[in-house]
PyMOL commands that place a pseudoatom at each C-alpha (Angstrom):
pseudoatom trace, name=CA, resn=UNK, resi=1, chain=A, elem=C, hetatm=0, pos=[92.106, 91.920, 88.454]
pseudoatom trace, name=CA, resn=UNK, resi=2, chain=A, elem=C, hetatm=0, pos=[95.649, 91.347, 89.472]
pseudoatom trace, name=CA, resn=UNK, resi=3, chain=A, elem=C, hetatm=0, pos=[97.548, 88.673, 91.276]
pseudoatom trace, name=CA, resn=UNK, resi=4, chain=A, elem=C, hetatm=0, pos=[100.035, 89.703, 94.068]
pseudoatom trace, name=CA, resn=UNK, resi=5, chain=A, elem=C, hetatm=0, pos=[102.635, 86.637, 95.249]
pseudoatom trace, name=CA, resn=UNK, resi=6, chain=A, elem=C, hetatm=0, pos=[104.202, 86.891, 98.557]
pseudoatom trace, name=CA, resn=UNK, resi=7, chain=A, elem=C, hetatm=0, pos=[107.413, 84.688, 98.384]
pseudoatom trace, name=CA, resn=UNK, resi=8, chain=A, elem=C, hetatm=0, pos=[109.180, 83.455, 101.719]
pseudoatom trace, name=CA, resn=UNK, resi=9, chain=A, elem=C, hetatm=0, pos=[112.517, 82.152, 101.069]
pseudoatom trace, name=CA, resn=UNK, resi=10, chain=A, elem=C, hetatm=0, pos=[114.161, 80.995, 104.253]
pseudoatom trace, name=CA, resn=UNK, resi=11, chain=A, elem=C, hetatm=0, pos=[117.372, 79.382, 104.841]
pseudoatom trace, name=CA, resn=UNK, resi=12, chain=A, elem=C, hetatm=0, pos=[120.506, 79.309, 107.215]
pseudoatom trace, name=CA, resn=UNK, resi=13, chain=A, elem=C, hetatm=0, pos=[123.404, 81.656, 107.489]
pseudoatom trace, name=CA, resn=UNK, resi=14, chain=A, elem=C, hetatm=0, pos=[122.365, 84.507, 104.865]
pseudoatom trace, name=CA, resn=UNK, resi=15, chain=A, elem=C, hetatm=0, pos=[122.168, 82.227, 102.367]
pseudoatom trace, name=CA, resn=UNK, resi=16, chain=A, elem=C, hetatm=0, pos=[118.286, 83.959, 101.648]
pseudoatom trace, name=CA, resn=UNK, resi=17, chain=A, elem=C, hetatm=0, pos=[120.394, 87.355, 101.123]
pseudoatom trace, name=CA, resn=UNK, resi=18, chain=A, elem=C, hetatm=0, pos=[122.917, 85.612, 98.664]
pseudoatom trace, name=CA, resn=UNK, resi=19, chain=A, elem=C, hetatm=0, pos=[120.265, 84.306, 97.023]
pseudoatom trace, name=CA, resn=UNK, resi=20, chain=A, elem=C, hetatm=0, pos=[118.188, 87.396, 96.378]
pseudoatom trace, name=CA, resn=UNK, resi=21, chain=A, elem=C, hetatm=0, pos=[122.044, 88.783, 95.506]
pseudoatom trace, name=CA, resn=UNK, resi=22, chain=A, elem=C, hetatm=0, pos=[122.630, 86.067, 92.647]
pseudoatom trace, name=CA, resn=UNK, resi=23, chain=A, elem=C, hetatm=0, pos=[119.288, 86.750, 91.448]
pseudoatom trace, name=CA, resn=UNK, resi=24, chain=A, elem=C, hetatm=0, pos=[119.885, 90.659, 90.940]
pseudoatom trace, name=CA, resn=UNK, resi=25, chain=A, elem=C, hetatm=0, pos=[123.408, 89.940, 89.305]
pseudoatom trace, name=CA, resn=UNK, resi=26, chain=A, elem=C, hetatm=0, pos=[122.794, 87.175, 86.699]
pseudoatom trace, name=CA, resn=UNK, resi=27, chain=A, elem=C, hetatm=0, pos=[119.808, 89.497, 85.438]
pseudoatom trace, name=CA, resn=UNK, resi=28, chain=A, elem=C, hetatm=0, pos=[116.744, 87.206, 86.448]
pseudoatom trace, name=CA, resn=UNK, resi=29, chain=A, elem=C, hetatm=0, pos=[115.491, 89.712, 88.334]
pseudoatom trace, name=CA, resn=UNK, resi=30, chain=A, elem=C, hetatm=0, pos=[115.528, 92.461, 85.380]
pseudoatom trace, name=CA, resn=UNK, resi=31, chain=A, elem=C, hetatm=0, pos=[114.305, 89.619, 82.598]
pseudoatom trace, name=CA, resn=UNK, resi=32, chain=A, elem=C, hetatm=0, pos=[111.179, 88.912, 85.155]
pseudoatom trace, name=CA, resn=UNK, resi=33, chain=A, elem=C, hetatm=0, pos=[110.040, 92.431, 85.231]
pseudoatom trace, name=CA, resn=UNK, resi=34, chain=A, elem=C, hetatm=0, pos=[110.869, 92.871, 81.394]
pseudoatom trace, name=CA, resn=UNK, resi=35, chain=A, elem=C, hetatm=0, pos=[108.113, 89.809, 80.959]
pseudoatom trace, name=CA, resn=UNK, resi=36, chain=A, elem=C, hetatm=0, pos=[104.371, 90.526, 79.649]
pseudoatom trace, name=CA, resn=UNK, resi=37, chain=A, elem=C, hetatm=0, pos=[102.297, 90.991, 82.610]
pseudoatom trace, name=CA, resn=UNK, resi=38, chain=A, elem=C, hetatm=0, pos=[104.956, 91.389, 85.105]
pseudoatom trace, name=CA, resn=UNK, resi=39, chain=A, elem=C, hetatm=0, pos=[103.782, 94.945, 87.658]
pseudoatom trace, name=CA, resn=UNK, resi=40, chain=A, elem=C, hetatm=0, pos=[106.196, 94.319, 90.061]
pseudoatom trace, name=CA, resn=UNK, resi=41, chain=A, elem=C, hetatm=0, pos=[109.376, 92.381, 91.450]
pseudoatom trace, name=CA, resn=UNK, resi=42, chain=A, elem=C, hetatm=0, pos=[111.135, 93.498, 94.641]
pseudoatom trace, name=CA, resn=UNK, resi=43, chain=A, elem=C, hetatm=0, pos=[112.770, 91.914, 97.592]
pseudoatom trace, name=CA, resn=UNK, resi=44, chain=A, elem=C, hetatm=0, pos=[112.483, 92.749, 101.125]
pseudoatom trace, name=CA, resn=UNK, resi=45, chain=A, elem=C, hetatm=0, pos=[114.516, 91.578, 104.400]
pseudoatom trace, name=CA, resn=UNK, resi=46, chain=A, elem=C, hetatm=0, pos=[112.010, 91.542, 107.394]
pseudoatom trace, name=CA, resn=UNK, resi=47, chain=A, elem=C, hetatm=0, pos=[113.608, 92.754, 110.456]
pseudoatom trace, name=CA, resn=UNK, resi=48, chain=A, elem=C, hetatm=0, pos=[112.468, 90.270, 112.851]
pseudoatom trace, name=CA, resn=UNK, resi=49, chain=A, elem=C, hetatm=0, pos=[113.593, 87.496, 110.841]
pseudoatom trace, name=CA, resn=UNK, resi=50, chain=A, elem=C, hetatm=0, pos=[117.433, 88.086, 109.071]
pseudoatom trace, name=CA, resn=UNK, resi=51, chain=A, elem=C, hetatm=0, pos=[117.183, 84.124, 107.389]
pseudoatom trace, name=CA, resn=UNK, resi=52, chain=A, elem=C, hetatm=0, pos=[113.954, 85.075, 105.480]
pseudoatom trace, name=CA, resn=UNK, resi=53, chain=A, elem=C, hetatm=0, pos=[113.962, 87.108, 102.629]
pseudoatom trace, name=CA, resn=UNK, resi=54, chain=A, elem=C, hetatm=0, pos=[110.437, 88.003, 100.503]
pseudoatom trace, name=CA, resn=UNK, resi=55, chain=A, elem=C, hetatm=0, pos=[109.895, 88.571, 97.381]
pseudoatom trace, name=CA, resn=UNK, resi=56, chain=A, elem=C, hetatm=0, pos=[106.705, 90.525, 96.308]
pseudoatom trace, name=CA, resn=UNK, resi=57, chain=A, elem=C, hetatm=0, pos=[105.879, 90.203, 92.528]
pseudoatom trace, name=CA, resn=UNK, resi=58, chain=A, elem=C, hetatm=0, pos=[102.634, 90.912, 90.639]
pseudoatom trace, name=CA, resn=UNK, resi=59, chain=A, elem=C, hetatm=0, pos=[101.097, 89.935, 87.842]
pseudoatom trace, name=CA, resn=UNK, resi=60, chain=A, elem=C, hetatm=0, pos=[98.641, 91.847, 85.463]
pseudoatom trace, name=CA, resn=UNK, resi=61, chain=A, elem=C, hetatm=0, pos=[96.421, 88.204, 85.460]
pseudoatom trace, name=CA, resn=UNK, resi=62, chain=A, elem=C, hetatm=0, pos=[96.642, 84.708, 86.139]
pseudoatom trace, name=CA, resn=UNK, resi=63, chain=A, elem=C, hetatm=0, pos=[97.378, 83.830, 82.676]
pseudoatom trace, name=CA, resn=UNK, resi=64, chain=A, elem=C, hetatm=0, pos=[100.803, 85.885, 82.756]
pseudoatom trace, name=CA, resn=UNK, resi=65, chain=A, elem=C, hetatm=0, pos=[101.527, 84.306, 86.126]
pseudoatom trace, name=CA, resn=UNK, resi=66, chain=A, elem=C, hetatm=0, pos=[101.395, 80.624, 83.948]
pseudoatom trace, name=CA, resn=UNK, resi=67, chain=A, elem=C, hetatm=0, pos=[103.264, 82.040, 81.314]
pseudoatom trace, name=CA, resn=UNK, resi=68, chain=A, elem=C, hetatm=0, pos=[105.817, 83.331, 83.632]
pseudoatom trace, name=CA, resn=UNK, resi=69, chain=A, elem=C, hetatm=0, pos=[105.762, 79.601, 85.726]
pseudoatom trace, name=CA, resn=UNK, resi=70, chain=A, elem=C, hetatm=0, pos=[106.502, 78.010, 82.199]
pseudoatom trace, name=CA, resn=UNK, resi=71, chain=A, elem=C, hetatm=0, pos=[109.352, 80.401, 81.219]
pseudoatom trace, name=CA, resn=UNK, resi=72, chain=A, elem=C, hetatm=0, pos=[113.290, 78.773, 80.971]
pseudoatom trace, name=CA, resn=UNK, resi=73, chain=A, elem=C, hetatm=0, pos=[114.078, 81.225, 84.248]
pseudoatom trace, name=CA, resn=UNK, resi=74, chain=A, elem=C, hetatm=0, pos=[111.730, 79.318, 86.264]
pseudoatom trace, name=CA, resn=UNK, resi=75, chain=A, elem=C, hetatm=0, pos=[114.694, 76.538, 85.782]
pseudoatom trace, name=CA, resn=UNK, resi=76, chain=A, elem=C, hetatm=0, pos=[117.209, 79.013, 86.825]
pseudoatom trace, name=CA, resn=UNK, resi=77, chain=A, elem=C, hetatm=0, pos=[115.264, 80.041, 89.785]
pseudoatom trace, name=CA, resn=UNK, resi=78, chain=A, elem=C, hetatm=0, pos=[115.105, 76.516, 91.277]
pseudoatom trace, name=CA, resn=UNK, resi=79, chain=A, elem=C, hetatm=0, pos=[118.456, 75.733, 90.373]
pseudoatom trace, name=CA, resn=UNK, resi=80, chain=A, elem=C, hetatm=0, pos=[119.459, 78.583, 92.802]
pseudoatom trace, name=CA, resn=UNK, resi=81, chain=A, elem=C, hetatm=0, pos=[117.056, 77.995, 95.620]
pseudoatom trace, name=CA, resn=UNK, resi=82, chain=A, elem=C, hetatm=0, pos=[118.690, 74.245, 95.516]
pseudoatom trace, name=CA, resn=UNK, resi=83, chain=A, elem=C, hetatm=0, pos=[121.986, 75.783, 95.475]
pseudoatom trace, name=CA, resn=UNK, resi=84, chain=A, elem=C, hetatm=0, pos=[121.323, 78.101, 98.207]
pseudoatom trace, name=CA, resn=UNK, resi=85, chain=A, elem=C, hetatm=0, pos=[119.078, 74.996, 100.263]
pseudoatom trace, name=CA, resn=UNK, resi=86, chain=A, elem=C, hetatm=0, pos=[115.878, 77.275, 100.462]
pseudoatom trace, name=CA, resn=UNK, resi=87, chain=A, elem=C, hetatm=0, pos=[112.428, 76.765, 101.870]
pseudoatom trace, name=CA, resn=UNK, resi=88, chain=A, elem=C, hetatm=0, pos=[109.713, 78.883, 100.691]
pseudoatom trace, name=CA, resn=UNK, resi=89, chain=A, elem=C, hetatm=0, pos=[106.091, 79.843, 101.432]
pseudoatom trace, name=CA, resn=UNK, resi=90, chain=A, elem=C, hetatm=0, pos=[104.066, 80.912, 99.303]
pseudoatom trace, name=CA, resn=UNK, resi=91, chain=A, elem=C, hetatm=0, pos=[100.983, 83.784, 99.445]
pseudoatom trace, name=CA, resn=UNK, resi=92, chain=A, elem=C, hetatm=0, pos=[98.665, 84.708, 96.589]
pseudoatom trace, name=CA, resn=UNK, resi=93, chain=A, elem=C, hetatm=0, pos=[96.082, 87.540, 96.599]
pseudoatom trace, name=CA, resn=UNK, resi=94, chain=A, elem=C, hetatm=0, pos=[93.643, 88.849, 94.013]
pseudoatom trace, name=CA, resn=UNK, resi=95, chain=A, elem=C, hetatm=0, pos=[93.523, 92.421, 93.617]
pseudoatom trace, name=CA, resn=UNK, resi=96, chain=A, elem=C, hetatm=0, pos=[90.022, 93.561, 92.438]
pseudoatom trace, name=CA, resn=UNK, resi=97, chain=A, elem=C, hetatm=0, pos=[89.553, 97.051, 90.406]
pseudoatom trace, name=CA, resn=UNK, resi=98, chain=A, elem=C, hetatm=0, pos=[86.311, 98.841, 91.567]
for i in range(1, 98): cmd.bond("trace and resi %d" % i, "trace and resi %d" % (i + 1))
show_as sticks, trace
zoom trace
């Protein structure tokens, strides 16, 4: 089983797109995929909506989603969604193995 986490950061002026930028270049984005558990990481930009950006990770199980949550970049994430005055929405889904 497998947890997917649909992220909807929204704010004003691109500042979704400069976040999603910062991320890439300060190397969160490569140190979250580089952590145990960690399937997948990637940003889209939805057509229909140029202020929202999502982020689609997934997690091997629920226990490497908490160890993730308690990780120092969890710090640095928030610090740059306050930075960048972001609202987000969040998804979760299980993904079952037959």
């Amino acid at each position: 089983m497998s947890l997917i986490i649909n992220i909807y950061y929204t704010g004003e002026n691109g500042s979704a797109k400069k976040f999603a930028e910062e991320m890439v270049l300060n190397g969160i984005v490569d140190r979250v995929r580089a952590e145990k558990g960690n399937l997948r990481y990637n940003y889209f930009f939805p057509m229909n909506d140029p202020e929202t950006v999502l982020l689609i990770d997934k997690w091997e199980s629920e226990e490497a989603l908490v160890e993730h949550h308690k990780s120092p970049m969890m710090k640095e994430i928030a610090e740059l969604r306050e930075k960048y005055h972001l609202h987000m929405r969040v998804e979760k889904f299980v993904e079952k193995k037959n």
